[in-house]
N, C-alpha and C positions, 0 to 999 in steps of 0.2 A: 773473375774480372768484375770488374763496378757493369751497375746495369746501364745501358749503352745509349745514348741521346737517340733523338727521332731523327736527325741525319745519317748518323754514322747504320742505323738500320734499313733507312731507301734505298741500298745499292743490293744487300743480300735480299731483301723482298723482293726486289723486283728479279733478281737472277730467279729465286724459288719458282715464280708464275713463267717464265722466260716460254714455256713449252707451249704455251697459248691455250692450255685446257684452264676452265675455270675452277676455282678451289674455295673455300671454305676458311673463314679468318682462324677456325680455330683450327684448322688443318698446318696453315700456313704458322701462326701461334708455335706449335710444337714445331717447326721443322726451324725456327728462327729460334728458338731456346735451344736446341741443340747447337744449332752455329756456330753461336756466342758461349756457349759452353757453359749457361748459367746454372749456377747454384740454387735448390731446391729453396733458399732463402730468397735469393734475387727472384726466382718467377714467381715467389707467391707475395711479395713485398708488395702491401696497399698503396695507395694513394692517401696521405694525412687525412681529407674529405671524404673516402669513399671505403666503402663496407664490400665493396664487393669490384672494384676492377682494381688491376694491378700495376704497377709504374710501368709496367714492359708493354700491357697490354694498350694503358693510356698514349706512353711514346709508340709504341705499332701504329696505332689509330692515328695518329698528327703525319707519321710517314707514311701512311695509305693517302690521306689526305689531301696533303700536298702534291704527292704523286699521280693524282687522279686531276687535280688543278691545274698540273701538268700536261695531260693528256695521253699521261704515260700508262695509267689504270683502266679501268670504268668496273661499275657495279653491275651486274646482270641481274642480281637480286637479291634480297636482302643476305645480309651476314655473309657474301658471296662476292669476290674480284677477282678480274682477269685483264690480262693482260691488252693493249692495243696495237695495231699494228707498229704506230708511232714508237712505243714502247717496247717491241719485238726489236725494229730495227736499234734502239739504244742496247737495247742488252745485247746485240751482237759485236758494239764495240768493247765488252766487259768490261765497264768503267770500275774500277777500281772505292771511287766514293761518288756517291751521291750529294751534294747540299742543294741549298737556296742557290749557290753560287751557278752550281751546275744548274740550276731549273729557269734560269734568269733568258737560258738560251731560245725557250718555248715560247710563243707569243702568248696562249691562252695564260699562262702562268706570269707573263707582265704583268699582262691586264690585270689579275686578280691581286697580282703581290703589291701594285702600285695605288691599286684602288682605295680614295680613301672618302670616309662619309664625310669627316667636315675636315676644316684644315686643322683643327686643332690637334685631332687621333692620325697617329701614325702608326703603323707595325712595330710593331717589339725588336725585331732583328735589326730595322732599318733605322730604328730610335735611339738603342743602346749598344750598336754595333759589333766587334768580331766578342768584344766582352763576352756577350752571348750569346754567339754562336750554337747550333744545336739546342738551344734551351726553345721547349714547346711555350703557346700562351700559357698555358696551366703551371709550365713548370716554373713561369719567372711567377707568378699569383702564389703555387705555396711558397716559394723561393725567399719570396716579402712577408708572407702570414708566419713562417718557421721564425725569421729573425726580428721578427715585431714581434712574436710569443716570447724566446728568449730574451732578450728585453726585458717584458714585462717578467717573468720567473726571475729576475734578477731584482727585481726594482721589490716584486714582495718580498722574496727572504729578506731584501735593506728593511724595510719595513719592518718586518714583524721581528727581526733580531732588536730594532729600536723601540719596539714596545714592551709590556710589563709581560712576565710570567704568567699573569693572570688573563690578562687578557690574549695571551696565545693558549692557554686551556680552552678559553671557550668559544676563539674561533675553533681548535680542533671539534670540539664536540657539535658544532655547528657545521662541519665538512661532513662529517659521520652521519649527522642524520640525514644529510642532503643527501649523504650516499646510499641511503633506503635502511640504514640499520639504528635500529631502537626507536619507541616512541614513548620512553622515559629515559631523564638523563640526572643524572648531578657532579658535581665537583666536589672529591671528597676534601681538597684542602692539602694544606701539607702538615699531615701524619707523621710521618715517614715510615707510613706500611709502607717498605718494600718499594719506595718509590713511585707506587701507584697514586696519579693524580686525579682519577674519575670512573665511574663505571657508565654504562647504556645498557638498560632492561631492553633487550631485542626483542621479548615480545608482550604482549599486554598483559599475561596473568607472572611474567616477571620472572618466568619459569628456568630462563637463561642472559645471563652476562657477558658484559664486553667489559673488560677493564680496560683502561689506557693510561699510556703515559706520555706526556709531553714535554719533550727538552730543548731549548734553546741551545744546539754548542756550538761554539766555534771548531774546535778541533772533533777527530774523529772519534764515535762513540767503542769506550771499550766495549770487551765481552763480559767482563764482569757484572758491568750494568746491566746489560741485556741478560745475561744469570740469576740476578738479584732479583728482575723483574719476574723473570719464570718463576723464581721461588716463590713471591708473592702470590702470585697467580695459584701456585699448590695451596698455599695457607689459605686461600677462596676458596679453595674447590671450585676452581673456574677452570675450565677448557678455551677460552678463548682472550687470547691477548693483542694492544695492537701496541707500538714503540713506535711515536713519531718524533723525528728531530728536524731541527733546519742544517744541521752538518751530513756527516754521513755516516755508516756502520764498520768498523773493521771488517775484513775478511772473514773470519773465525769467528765472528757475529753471527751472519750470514750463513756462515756453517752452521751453529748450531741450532737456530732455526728450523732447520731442513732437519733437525731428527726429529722419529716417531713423537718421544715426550715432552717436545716444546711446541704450543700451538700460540705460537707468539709471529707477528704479522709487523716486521720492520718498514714504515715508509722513511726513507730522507730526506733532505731538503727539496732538490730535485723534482723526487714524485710527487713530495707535497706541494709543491707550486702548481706542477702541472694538473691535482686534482681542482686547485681553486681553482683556476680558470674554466677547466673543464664543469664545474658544479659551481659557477658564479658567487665564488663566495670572495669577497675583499675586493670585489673586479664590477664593472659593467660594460656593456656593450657600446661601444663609440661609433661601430660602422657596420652595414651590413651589406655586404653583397651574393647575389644569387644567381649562380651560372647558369645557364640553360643548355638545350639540345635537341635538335629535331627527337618528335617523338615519331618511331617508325610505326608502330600500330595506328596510328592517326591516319598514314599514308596508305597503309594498305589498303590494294584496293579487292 
């Protein structure tokens, strides 16, 4: 099953605590992944922003949240939620779901869901209505950052398919070193070694090479291409190759890659967009914002 919004999860949370003994989020964590019956891919799925919490665990957090705003929770102590009477007595009607809808009935949860700093900021749910529904603050935030990214990935392949050959060699070479590899580079030109358009000395005494090569296609790249280039790579005496395009690789590309004797390193159009953005190459920065969160160590007393 898809990993589950922060509504459709406030009704099994709060069944979990129903017993009135206090629990442990990361107790509660495993007992709500089983549940929902996620996949070892679903509970460990990041956050786009974040290095180390999980979408299940971000939407947990917004349904604890809400639920405590409610008066249906409370925190005893850190990392630590239990139940309230208030909250006892709901979970003996087994509601079936939980949302905004249902929490509209609570007073403390008016006051807060109503509350607004100026007239201009509304609430997200209250603003863009049943649209979306379940979608936490965070999730309509990457929700906007995924399809403004896509966007732009589209807007540079136009780009760089509309400039010179030449000049998409040496933005490559100029992604690659951003990427931490080589601090010597050139563009051999076209040779037609083997299709190879540049090498990078990875390291100062020059002791090891990256070859590359860089193609503009429209249509999918054969394997032969990708063959050709390996051979090349043999007549170097290089071990290490990369093959980038702005199209993408056939299958059996891809495969052969993955054998022992090809150390040949396929990006496509795709990857290679997402690297500029990622390593500011062809791109700048037009906006910045920085989320925040109570810091709990601050609190402790």
């Amino acid at each position: 099953m898809d990993i589950p919004d922060f509504e459709t999860i406030m009704a099994p949370l709060l069944n979990t605590v129903k017993d009135g003994k206090e629990y442990a989020m990361t107790d509660i964590e495993n007992k709500l992944i089983q549940h929902f019956d996620l996949s070892e891919e679903e509970r460990n799925q990041l956050k786009p922003s974040s290095s180390h919490e999980t979408i299940f665990q971000n939407r947990m957090r917004w349904a604890r949240f809400y639920l405590k705003k409610a008066g249906l929770l409370e925190d005893p102590r850190r990392g630590h939620t239990k139940i309230t009477s208030q909250g006892i007595e709901v979970a003996k009607t087994n509601p079936q779901r939980i949302d905004i809808k249902f929490l509209m009935q609570f007073q403390p949860f008016v006051e807060f869901y109503s509350k607004k700093k100026s007239p201009e900021i509304e609430r997200p749910m209250v603003q863009y209505g049943e649209n979306f529904a379940g979608y936490t603050p965070e999730d309509l935030i990457i929700e906007g950052y995924q399809e403004l990214r896509a966007n732009l990935q589209k807007e540079l392949l136009d780009r760089l398919e509309n400039n010179s050959p030449q000049f998409f060699e040496r933005l490559v070479l100029e992604l690659i070193r951003k990427m931490g590899y080589g601090i010597d580079h050139k563009v051999l030109g076209r040779t037609g070694d083997g299709g190879i358009d540049g090498v990078i000395k990875e390291d100062k005494l020059g002791l090891d090479e990256i070859y590359f090569q860089a193609k503009r296609w429209k249509n999918t790249v054969p394997i032969h291409q990708v063959r050709d280039f390996g051979g090349a790579l043999l007549g170097k005496k290089s071990k290490k190759g990369i093959f980038i395009t702005t199209s993408d690789f056939s299958s059996d590309a891809y495969e052969y890659v993955k054998t022992p004797d090809a150390k040949i390193v396929l990006i496509n159009g795709d990857q290679l967009t997402q690297y500029m953005i990622d390593y500011d190459v062809g791109v700048q920065t037009a906006e910045t914002y920085s989320l925040k969160k109570i810091d709990e160590d601050y609190f402790e007393s």
